[in-house]
C-alpha positions as CSV (number, residue, x, y, z in Angstrom):
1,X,-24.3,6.4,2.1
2,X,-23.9,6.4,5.7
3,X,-20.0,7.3,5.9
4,X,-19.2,4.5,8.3
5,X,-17.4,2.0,6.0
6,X,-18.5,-1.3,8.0
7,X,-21.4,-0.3,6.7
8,X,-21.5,1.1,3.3
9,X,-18.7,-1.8,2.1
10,X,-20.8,-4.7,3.3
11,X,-23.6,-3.1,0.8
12,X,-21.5,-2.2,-1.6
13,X,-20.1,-6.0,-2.2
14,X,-23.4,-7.2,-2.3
15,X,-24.6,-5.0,-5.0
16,X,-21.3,-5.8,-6.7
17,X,-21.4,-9.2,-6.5
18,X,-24.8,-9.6,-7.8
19,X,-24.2,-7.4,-10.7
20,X,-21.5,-9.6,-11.6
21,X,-23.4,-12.4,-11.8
22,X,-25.2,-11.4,-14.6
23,X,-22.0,-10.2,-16.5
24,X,-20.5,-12.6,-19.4
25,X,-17.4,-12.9,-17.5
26,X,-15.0,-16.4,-17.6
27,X,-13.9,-15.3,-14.3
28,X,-14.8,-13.4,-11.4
29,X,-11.7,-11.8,-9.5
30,X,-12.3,-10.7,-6.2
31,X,-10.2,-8.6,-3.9
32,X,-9.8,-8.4,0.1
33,X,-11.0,-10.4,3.0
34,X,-14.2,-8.7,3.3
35,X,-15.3,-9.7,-0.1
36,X,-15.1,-13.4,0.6
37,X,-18.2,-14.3,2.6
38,X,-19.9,-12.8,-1.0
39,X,-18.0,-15.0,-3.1
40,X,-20.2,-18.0,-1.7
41,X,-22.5,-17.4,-4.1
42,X,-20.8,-17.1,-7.4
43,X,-18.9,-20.7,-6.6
44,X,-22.4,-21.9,-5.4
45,X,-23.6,-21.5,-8.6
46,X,-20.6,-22.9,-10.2
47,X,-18.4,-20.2,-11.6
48,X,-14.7,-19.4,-11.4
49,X,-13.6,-17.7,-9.2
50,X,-10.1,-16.1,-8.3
51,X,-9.3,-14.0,-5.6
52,X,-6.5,-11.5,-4.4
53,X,-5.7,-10.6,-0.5
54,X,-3.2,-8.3,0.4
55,X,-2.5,-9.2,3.8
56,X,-4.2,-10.1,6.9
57,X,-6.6,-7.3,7.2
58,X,-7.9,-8.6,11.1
59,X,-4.7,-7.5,12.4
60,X,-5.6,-3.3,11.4
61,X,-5.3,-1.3,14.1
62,X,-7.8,1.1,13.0
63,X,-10.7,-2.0,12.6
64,X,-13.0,-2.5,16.2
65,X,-12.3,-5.6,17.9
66,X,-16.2,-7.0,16.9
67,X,-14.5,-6.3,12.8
68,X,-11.5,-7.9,13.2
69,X,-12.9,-10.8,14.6
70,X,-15.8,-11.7,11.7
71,X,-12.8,-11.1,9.3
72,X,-10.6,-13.8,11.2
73,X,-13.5,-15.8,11.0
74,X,-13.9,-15.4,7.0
75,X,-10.2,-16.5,6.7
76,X,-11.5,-20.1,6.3
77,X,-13.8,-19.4,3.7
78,X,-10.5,-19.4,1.3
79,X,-11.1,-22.9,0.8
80,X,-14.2,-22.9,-0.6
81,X,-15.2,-19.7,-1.7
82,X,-12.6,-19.6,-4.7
83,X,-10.8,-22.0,-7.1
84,X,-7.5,-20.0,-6.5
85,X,-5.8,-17.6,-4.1
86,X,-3.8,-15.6,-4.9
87,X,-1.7,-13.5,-2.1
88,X,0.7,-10.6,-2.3
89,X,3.2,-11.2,0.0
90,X,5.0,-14.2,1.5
91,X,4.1,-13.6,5.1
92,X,0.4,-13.8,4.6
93,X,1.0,-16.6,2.0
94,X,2.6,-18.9,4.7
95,X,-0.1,-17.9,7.0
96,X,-2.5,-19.1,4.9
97,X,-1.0,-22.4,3.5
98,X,-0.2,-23.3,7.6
99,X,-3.8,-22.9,8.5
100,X,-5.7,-23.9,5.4
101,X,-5.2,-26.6,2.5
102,X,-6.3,-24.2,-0.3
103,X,-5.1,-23.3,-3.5
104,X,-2.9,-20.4,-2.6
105,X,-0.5,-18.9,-5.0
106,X,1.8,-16.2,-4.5
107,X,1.7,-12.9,-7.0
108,X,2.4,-9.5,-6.4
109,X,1.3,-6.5,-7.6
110,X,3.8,-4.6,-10.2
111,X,5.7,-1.4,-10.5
112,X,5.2,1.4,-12.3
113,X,7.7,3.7,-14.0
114,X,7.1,7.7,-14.3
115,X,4.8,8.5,-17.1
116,X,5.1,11.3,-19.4
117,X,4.7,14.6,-17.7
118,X,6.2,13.5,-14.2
119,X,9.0,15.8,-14.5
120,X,6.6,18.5,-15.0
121,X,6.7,21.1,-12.0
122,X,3.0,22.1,-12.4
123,X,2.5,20.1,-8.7
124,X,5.2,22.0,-6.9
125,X,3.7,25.5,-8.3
126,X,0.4,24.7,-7.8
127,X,1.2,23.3,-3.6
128,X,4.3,26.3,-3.3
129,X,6.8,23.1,-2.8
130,X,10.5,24.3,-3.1
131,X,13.7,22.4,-1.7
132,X,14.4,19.2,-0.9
133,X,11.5,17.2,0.5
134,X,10.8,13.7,1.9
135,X,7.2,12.2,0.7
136,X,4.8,10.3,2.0
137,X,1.7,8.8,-0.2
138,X,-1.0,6.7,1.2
139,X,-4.4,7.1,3.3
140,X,-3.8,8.4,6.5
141,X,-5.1,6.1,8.8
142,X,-2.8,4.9,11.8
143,X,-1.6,1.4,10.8
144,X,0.0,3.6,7.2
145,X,2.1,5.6,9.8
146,X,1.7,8.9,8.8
147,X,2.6,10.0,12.2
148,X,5.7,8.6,12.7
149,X,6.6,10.7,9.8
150,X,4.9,14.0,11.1
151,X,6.5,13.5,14.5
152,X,10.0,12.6,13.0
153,X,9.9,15.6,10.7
154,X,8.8,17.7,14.3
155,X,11.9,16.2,16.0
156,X,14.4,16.9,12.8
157,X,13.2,20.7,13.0
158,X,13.8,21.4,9.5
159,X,15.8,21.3,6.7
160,X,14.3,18.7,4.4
161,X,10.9,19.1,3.8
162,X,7.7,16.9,4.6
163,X,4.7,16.5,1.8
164,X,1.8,14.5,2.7
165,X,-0.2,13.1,0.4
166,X,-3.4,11.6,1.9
167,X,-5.9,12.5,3.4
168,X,-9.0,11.2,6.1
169,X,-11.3,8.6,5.9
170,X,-14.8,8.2,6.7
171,X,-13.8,6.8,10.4
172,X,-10.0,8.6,10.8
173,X,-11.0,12.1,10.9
174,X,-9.9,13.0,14.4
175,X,-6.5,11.0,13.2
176,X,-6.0,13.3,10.7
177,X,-6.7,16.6,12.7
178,X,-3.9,15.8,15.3
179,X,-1.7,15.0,12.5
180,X,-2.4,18.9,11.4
181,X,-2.4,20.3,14.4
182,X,0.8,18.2,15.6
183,X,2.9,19.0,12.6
184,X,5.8,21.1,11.6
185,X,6.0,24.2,10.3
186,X,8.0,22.3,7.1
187,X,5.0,19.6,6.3
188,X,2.7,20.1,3.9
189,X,-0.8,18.3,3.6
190,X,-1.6,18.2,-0.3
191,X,-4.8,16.0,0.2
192,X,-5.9,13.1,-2.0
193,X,-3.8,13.2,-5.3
194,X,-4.0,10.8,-8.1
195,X,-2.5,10.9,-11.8
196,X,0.1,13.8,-13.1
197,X,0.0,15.8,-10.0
198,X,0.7,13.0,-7.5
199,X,3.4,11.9,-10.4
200,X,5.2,15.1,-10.5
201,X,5.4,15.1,-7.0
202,X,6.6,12.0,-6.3
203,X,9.3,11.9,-9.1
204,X,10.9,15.8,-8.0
205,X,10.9,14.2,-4.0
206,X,14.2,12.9,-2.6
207,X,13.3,10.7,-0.4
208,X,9.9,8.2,-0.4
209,X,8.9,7.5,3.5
210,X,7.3,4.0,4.1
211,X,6.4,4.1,7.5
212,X,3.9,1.2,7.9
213,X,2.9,-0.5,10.8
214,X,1.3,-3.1,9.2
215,X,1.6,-4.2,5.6
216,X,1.2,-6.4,2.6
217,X,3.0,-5.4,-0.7
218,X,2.5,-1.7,-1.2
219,X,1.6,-0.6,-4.6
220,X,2.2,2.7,-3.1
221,X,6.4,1.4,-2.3
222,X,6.2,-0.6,-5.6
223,X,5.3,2.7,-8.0
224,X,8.1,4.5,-5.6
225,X,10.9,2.4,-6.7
226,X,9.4,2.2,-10.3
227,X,10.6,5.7,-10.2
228,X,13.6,5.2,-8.7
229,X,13.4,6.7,-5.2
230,X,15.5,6.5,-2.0
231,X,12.7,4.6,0.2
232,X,13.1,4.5,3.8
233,X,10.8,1.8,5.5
234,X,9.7,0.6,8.4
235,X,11.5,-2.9,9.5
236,X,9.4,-5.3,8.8
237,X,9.4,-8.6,6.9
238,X,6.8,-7.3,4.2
239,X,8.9,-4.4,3.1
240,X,12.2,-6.3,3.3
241,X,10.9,-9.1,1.2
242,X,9.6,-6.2,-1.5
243,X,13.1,-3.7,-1.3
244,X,15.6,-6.6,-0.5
245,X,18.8,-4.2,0.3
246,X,17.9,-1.5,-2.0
247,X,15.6,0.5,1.2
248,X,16.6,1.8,4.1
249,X,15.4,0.2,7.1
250,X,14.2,2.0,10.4
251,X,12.6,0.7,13.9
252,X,8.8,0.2,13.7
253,X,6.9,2.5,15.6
254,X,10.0,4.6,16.0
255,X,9.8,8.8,15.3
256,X,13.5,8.6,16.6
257,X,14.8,5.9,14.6
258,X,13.4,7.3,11.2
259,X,14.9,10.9,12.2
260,X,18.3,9.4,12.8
261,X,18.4,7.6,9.6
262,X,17.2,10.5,7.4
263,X,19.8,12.7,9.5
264,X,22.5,9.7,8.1
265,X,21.0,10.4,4.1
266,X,21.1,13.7,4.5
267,X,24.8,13.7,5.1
268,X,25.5,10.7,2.6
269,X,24.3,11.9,-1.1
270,X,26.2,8.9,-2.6
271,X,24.5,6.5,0.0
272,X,21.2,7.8,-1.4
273,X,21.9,8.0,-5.1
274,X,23.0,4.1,-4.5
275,X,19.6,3.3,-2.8
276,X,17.8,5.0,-5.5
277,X,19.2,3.2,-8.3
278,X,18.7,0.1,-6.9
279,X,15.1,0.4,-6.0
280,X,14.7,1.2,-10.0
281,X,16.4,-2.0,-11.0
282,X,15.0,-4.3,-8.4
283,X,11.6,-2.8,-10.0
284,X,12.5,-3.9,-13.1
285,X,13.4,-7.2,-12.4
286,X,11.4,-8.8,-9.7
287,X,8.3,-6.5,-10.0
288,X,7.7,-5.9,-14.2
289,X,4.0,-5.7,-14.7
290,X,3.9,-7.3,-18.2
291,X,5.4,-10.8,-16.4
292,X,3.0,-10.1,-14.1
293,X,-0.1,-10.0,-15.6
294,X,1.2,-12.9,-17.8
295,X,1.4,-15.4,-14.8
296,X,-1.5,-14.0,-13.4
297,X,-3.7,-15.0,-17.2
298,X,-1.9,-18.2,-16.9
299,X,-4.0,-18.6,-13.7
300,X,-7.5,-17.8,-15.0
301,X,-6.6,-20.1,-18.2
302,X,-5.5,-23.2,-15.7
303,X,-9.5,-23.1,-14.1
């Protein structure tokens, strides 16, 4: 592949797509706004068709101005190019129902609680983590905010630590070098983690940093209040509507602001123990995978 992803994706969905066609599938479910121009053609030849957007992906800061504007174009194609719509967050949803007279249903993703082995401390051997640390989890590309957290943790000038987990891109390479080059001597860069050793991290961490710039509904946030984390996120309406008052809130696009309130947490254990259990309980009752994925088969059994 050619490493560019406005490249490689667009192939990718059209080699996906057709092989899906030939599949013995009831319904095809597609996800993102870049998959929708290749839906066409399933609902041209009459099949079902659901799909799932997370947001609306033209407003990325890290997409060129040529990309953003065929995928504001596609937006339109929501009407036609599935039976259903189904959208992660309310923002987006209202978007789309004030623009468009589609089928659009709201449905979130779900939370996930610690598996067993997550208090295993074979991650904080293997990466030399000790003390108390913040953690971040997501691809580092601008619009996460990986740099508010580097530059926050620069200004704090230690104390708690900083683990990144995440790393570049095809097209955010140079992003990712100044993050390196521009962090503290008390932030680690892990890489790309998945499974046990992203687990075991996350769960020993005491504090989960959401510093988005732009979002939908995180499954990133989601799996850090299945486990019960202290979460401070960026203000905005997405994250509110997915922590309620169990996050802390800082200024978008504000280093200062999220130093401040992680300087207030670290003075106010109670504060953060109270955060913590309430992310784990508004997990379980507003984000439960199992009701979930029931509402989501009543969908593909109402085509």
């Amino acid at each position: 592949m050619s490493r560019n992803k406005f490249i490689d994706d667009p192939i990718h969905n059209v080699f996906t797509t057709l092989h899906s066609l030939f599949q013995e599938a009831d319904v095809l479910h597609f996800f993102g706004t870049d998959m929708l121009l290749f839906a066409l053609l399933p609902r041209a030849l009459r099949r079902k068709v659901v799909f799932t957007l997370d947001g609306l992906e033209w407003k990325r800061t890290n997409y060129p101005s040529p990309v953003k504007a065929v995928l504001r174009s596609y937006a339109g194609l929501t009407m036609i190019a599935a039976n259903t719509v189904l959208v992660d967050n309310l923002p987006a949803l209202n978007w789309y129902r004030s623009h468009f007279h589609g089928n659009y249903k709201y449905l979130p993703y779900g939370a996930t609680a610690p598996s067993e082995g997550a208090q295993d401390t074979t991650a904080l051997s293997k990466f030399g983590v000790a003390g108390d640390y913040a953690i971040y989890v997501g691809r580092l590309v601008p619009e996460r905010g990986a740099h508010l957290a580097v530059n926050a943790f620069r200004e704090m000038n230690g104390g708690l630590g900083l683990v990144v987990v995440g790393d570049a891109t095809a097209d955010t390479e140079p992003y990712v070098n100044s993050l390196k080059k521009s962090a503290s001597a008390n932030t680690l860069f892990t890489g790309f983690l998945y499974g046990r050793l992203m687990e075991q991290l996350l769960y020993h961490s005491s504090i989960y940093l959401h510093p988005s710039i732009i979002e939908g509904t995180s499954i990133s946030l989601l799996t850090a209040m299945g486990f019960g984390k202290c979460i401070v996120a960026s203000d905005l309406p997405e994250n509110r509507l997915v922590l309620g008052d169990a996050g802390e809130y800082f200024e978008p696009n504000n280093p200062q602001s999220l130093a401040a309130r992680l300087r207030e947490l670290a003075t106010d254990p109670v504060r953060a123990r109270r955060k913590s259990e309430l992310a784990r309980r508004r997990a379980e009752e507003q984000f439960d995978w199992s009701a979930i994925v029931a509402k989501l088969v009543k969908v593909y059994e109402s085509l």
